[in-house]
ChimeraX commands (.cxc) that place a marker at each C-alpha (Angstrom):
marker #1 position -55.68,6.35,-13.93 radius 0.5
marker #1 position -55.61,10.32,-14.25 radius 0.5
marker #1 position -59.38,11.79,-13.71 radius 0.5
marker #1 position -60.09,13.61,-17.52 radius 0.5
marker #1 position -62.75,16.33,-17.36 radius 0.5
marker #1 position -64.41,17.65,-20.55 radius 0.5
marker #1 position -66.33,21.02,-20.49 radius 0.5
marker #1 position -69.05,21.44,-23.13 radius 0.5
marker #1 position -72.37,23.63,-23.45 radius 0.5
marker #1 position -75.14,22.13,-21.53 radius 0.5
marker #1 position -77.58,23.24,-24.18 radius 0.5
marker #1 position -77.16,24.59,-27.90 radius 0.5
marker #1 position -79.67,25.05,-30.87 radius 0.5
marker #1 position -80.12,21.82,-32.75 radius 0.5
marker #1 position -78.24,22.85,-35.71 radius 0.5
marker #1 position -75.21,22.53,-33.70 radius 0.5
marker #1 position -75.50,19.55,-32.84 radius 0.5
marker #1 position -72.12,17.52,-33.53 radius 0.5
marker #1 position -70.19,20.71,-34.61 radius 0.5
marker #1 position -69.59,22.36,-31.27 radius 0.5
marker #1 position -65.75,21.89,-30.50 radius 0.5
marker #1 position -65.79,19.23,-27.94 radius 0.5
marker #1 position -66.73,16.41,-30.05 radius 0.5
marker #1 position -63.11,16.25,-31.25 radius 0.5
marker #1 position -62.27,15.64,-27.74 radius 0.5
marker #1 position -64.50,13.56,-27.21 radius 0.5
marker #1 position -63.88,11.16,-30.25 radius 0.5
marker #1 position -60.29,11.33,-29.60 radius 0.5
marker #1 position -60.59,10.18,-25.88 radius 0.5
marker #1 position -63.17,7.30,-27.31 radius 0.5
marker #1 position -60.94,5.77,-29.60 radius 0.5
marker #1 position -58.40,5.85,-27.18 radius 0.5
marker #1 position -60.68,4.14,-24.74 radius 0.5
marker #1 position -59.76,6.98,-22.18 radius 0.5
marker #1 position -62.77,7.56,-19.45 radius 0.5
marker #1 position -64.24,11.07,-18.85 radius 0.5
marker #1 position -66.33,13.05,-17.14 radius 0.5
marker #1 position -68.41,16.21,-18.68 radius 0.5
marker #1 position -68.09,19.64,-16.97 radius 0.5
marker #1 position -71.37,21.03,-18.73 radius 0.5
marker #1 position -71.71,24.69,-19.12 radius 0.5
marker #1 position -74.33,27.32,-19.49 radius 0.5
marker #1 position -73.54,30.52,-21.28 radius 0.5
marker #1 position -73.22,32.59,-18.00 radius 0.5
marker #1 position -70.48,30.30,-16.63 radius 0.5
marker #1 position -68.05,31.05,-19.51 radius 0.5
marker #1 position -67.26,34.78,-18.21 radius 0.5
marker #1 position -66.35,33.04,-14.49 radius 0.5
marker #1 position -62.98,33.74,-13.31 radius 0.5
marker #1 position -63.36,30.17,-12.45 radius 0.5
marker #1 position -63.41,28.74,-15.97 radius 0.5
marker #1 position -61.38,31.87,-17.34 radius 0.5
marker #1 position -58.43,29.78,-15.34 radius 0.5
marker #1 position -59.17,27.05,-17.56 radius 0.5
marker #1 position -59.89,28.60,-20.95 radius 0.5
marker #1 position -58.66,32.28,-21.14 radius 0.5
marker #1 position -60.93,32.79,-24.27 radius 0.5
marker #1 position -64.02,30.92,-22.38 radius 0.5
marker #1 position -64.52,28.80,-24.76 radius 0.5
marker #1 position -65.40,25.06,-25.45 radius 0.5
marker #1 position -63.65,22.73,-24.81 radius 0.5
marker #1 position -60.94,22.79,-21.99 radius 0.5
marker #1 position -59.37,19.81,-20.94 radius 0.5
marker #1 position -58.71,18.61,-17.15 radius 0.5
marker #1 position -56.43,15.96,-16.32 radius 0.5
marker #1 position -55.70,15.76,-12.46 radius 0.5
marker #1 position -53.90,19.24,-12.18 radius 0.5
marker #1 position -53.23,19.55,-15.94 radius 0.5
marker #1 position -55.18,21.80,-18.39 radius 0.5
marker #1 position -55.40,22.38,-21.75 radius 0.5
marker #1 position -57.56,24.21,-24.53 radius 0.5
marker #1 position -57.91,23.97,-27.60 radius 0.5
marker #1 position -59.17,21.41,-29.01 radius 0.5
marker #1 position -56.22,20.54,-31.99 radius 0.5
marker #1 position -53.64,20.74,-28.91 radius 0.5
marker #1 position -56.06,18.88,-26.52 radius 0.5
marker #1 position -56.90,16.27,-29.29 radius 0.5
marker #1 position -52.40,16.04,-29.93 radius 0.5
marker #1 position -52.36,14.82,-25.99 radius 0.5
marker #1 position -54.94,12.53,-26.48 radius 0.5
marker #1 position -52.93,11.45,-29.50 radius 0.5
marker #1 position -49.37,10.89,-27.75 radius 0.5
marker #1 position -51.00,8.29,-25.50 radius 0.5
marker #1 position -52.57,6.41,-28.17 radius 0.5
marker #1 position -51.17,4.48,-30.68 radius 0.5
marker #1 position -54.78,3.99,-32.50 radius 0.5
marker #1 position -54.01,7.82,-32.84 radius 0.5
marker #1 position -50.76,8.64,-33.46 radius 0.5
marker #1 position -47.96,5.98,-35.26 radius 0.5
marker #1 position -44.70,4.92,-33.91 radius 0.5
marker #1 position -41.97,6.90,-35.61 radius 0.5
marker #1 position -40.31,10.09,-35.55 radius 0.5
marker #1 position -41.48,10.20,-39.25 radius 0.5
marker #1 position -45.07,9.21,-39.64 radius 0.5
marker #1 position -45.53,11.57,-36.70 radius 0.5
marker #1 position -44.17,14.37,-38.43 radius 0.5
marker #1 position -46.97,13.28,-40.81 radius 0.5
marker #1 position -50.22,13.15,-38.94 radius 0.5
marker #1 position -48.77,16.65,-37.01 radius 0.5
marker #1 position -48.50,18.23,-40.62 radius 0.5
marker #1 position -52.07,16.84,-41.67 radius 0.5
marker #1 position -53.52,18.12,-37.69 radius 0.5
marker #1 position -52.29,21.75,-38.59 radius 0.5
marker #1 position -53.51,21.51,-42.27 radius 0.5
marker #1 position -57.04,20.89,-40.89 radius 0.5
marker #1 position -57.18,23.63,-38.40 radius 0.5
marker #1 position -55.32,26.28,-40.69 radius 0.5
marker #1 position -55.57,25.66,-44.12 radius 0.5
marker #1 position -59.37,24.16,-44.53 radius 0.5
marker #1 position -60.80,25.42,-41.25 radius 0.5
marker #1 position -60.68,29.39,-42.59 radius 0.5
marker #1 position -62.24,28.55,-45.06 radius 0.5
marker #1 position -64.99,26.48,-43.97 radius 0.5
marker #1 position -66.13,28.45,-41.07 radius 0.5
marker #1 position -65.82,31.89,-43.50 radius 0.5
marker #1 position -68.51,29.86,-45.06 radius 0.5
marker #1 position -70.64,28.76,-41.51 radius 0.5
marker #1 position -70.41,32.24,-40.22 radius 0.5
marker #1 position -72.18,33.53,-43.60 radius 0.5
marker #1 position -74.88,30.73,-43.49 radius 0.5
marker #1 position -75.90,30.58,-39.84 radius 0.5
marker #1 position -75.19,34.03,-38.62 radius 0.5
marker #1 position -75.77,36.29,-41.34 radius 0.5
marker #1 position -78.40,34.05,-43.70 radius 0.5
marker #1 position -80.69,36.22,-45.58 radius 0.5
marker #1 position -78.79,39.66,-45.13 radius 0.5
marker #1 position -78.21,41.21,-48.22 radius 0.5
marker #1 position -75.11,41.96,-48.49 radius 0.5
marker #1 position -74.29,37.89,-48.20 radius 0.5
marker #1 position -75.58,37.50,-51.56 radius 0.5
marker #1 position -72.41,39.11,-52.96 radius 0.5
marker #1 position -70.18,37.56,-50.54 radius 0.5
marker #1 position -71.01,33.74,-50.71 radius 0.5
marker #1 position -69.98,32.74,-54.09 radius 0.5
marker #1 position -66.13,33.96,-53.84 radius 0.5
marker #1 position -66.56,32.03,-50.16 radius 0.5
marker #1 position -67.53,28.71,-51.79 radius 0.5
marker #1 position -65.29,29.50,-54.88 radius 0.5
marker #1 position -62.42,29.84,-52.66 radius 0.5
marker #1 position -63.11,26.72,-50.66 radius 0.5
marker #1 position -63.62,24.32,-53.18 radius 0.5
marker #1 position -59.90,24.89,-54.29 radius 0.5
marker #1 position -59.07,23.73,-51.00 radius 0.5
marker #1 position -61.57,20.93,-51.04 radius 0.5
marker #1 position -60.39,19.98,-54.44 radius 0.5
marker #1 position -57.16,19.82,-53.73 radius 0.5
marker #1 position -57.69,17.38,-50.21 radius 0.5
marker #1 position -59.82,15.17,-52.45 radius 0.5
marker #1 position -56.77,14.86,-54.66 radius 0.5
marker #1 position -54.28,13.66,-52.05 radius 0.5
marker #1 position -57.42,11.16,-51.10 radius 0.5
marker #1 position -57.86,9.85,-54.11 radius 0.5
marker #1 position -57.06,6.16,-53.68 radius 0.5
marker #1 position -56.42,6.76,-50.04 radius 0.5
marker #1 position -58.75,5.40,-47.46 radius 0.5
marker #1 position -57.57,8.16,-44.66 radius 0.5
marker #1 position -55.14,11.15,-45.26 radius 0.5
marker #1 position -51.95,9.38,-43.98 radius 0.5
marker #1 position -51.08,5.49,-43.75 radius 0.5
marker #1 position -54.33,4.63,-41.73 radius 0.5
marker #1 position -57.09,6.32,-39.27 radius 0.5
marker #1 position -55.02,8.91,-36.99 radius 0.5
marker #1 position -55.70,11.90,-35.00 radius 0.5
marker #1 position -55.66,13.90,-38.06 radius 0.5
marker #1 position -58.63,12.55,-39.39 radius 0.5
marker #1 position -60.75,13.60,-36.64 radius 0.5
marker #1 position -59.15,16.86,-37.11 radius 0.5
marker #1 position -60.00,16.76,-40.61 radius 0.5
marker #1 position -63.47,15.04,-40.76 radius 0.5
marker #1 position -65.42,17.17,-37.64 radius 0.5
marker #1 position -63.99,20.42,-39.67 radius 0.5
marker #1 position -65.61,19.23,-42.83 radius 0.5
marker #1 position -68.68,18.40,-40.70 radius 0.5
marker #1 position -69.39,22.39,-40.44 radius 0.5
marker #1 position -70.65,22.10,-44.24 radius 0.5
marker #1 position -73.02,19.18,-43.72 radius 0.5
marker #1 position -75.97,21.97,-44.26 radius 0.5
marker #1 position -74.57,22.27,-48.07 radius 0.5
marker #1 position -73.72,19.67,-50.41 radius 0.5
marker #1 position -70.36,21.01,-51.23 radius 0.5
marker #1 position -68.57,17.85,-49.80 radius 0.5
marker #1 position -70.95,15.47,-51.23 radius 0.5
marker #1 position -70.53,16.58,-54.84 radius 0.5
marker #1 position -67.08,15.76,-54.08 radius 0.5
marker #1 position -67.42,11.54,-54.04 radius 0.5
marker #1 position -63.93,10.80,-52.46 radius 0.5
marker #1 position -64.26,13.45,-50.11 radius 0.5
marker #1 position -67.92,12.46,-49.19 radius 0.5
marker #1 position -66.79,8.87,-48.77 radius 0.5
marker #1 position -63.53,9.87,-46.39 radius 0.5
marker #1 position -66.08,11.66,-44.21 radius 0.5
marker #1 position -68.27,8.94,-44.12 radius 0.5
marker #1 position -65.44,6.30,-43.37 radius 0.5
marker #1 position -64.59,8.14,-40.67 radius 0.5
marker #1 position -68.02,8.97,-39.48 radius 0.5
marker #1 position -69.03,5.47,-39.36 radius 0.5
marker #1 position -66.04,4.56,-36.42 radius 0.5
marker #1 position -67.69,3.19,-33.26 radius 0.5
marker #1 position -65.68,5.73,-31.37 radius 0.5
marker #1 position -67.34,8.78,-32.98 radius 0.5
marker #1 position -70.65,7.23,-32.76 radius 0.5
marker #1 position -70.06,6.81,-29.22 radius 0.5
marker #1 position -68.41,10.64,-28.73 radius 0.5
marker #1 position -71.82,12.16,-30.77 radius 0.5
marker #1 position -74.55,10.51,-28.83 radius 0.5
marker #1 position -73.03,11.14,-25.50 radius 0.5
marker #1 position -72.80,15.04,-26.54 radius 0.5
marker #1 position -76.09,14.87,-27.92 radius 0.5
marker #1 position -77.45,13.14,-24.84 radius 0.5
marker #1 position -76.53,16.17,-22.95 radius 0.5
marker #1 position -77.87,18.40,-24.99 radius 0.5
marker #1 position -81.45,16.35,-25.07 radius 0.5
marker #1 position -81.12,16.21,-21.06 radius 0.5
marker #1 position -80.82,19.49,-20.43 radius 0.5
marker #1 position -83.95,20.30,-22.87 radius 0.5
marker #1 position -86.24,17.84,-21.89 radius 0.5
marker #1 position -89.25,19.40,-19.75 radius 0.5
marker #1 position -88.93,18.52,-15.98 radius 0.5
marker #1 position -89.90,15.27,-14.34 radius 0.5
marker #1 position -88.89,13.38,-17.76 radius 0.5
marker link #1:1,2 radius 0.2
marker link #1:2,3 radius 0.2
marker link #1:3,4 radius 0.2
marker link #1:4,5 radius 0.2
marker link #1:5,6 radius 0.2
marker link #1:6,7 radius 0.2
marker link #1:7,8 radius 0.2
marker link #1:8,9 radius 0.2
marker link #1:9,10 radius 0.2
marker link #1:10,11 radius 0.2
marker link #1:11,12 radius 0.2
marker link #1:12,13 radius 0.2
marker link #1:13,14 radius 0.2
marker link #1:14,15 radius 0.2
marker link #1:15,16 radius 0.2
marker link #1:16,17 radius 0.2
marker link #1:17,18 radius 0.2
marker link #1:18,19 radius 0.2
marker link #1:19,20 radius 0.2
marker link #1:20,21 radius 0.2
marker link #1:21,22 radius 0.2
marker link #1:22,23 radius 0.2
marker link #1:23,24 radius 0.2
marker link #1:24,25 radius 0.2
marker link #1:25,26 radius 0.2
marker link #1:26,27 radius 0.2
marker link #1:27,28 radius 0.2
marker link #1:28,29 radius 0.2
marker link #1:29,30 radius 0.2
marker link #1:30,31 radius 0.2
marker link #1:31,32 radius 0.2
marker link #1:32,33 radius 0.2
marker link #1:33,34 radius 0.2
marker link #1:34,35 radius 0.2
marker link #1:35,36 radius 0.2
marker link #1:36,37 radius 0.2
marker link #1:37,38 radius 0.2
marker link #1:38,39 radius 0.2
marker link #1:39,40 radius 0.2
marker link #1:40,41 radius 0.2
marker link #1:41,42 radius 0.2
marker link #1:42,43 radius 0.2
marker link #1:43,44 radius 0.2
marker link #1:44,45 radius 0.2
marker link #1:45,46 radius 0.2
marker link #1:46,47 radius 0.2
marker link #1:47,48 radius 0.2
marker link #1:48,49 radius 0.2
marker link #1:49,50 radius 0.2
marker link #1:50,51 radius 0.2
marker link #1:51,52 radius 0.2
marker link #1:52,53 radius 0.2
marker link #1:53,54 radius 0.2
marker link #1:54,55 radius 0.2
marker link #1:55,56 radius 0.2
marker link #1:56,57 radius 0.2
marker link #1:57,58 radius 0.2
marker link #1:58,59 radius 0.2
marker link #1:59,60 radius 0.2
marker link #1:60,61 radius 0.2
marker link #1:61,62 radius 0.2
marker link #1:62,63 radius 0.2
marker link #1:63,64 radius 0.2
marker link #1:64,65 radius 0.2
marker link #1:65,66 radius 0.2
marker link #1:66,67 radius 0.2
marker link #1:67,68 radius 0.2
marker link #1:68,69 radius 0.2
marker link #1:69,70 radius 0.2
marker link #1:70,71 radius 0.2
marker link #1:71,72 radius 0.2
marker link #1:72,73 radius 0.2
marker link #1:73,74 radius 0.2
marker link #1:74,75 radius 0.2
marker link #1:75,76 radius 0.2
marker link #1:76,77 radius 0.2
marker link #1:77,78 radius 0.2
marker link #1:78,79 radius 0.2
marker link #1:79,80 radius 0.2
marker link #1:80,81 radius 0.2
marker link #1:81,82 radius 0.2
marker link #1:82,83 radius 0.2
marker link #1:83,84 radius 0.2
marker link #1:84,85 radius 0.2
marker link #1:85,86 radius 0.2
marker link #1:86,87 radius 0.2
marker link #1:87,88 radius 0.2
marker link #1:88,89 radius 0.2
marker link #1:89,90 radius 0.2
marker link #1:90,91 radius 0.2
marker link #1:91,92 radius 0.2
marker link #1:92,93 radius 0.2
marker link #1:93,94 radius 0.2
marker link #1:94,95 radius 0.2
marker link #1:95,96 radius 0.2
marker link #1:96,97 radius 0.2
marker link #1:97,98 radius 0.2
marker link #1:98,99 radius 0.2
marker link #1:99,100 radius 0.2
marker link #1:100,101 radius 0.2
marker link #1:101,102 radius 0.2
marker link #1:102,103 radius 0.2
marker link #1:103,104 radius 0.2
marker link #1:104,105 radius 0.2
marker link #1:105,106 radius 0.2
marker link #1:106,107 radius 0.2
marker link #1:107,108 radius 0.2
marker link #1:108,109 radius 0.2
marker link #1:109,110 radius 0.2
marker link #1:110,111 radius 0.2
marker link #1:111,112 radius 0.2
marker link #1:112,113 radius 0.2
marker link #1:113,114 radius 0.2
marker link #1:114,115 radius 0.2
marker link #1:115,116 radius 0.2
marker link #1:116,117 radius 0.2
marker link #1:117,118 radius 0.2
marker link #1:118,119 radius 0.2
marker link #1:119,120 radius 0.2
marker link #1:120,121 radius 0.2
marker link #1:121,122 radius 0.2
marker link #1:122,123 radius 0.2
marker link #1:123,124 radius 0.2
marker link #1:124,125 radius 0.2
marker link #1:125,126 radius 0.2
marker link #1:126,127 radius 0.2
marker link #1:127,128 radius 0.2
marker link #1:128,129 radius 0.2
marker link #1:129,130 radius 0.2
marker link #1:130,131 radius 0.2
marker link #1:131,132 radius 0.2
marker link #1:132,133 radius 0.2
marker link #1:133,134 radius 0.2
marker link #1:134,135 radius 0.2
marker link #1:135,136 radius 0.2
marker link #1:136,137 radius 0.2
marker link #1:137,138 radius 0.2
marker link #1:138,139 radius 0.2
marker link #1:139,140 radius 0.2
marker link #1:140,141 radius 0.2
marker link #1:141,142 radius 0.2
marker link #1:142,143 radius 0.2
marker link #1:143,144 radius 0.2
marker link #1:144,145 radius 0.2
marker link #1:145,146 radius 0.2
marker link #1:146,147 radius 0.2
marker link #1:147,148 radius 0.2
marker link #1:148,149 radius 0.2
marker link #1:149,150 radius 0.2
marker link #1:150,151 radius 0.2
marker link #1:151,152 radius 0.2
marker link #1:152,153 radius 0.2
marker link #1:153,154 radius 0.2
marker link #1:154,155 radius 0.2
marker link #1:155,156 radius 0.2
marker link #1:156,157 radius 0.2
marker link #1:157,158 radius 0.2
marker link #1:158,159 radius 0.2
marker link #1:159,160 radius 0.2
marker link #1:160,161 radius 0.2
marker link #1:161,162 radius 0.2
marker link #1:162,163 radius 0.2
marker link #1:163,164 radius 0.2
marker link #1:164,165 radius 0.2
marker link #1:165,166 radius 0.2
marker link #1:166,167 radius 0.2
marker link #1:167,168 radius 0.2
marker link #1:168,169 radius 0.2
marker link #1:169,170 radius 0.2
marker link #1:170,171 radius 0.2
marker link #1:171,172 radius 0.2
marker link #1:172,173 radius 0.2
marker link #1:173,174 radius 0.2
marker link #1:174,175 radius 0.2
marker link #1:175,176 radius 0.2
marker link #1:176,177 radius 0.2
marker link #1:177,178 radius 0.2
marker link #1:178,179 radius 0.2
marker link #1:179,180 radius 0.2
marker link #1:180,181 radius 0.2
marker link #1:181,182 radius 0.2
marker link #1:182,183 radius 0.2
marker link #1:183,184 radius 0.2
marker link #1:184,185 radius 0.2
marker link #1:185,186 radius 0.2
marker link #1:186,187 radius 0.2
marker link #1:187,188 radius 0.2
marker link #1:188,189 radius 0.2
marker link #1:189,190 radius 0.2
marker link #1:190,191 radius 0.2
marker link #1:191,192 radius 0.2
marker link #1:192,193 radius 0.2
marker link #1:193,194 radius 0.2
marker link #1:194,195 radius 0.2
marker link #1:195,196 radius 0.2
marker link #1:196,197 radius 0.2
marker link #1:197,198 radius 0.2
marker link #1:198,199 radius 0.2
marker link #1:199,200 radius 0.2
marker link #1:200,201 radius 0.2
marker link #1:201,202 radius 0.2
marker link #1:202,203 radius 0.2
marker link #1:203,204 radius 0.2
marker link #1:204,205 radius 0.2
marker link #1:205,206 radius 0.2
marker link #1:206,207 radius 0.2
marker link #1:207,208 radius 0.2
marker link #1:208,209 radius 0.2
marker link #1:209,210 radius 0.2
marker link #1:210,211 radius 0.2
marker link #1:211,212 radius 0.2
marker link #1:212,213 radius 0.2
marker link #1:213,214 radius 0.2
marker link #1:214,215 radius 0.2
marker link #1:215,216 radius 0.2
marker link #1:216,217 radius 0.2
marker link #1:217,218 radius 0.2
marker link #1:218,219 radius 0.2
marker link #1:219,220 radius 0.2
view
């Protein structure tokens, strides 16, 4: 079996917890009951020409397998997907499907939800926010009202659970601080479908585990 490598931050504030990039990854490999291994990360290592060679951006995550590499995680999390039918159907068709529904997470929610999370956590309480926030949220609730349409009646956003919905529900994750998906009941009860898979709770508490690790005070 190919030796997978992860990298992830070693530490990050607790607000991050479960958002930071990785945790795709990491569910993806879970459900598809692939083993891994961490390469953790502290913020002077991402400027390396070491992990530049694996992430030209340095960014989290990059994927290792053997002598392959990836990043990014919606390409990383498609790999996973092609060797695991829990992820990605049989059929030219219903792959065509879960591909269209991986892109419509990453480019036509995404934008809008982290135009939202960079307003919130990076720019909170700055004035000119106060201006710029409502046309944010305006703008993606259309989005958010029209993906709770096409879920309406649907328990995941194609035939069953696929690599899309991880896509889909760690995205809509970045807006757990607001209660803009949870005004939204078929949205709020997709993302907590999903949430609720073994495979994810197994993906968060091992990234959370490293996060606790790393800030516990020595000798603990």
């Amino acid at each position: 079996m190919a030796k997978i490598t992860v990298s992830a931050f070693r530490s990050v504030p607790p607000f991050a917890y479960g958002l930071v990039r990785d945790i795709r990854v990491r569910w993806a490999l879970e459900e598809a009951g692939l083993p891994y291994e961490e390469l953790l990360l502290d913020h002077d290592d991402q400027s390396t020409a070491a992990y530049r060679q694996l992430q030209p951006f340095g960014q989290v995550p990059a994927y290792k397998e053997d002598d392959f590499t990836l990043f990014e995680s919606g390409a990383i999390v498609h790999h996973i997907a092609q060797k695991s039918e829990v992820l990605m159907p049989k059929g030219s068709a219903a792959q065509a499907r879960v591909l269209t529904w991986m892109f419509a997470a990453l480019n036509t929610i995404e934008p809008y939800v982290q135009q939202l999370a960079i307003l919130d956590f990076f720019h909170d309480g700055e004035a000119w926010t106060e201006h710029a926030r409502p046309p944010a949220v305006e703008a993606l609730n259309v989005k958010l009202a029209d993906l709770s349409t096409h879920l309406e009646g649907r328990d995941y956003l194609d035939e069953r659970f696929s690599a899309a919905d991880i896509l889909m529900t760690t995205v809509l994750q970045i807006l757990r601080h607001t209660d803009i998906v949870s005004r939204l009941p078929v949205l709020d009860a997709y993302c907590q479908r999903c949430l609720a898979r073994p495979a994810y709770q197994r993906a968060l508490d091992r990234q959370i585990g490293n996060f606790r690790e790393a800030s516990a005070p020595a000798g603990f």
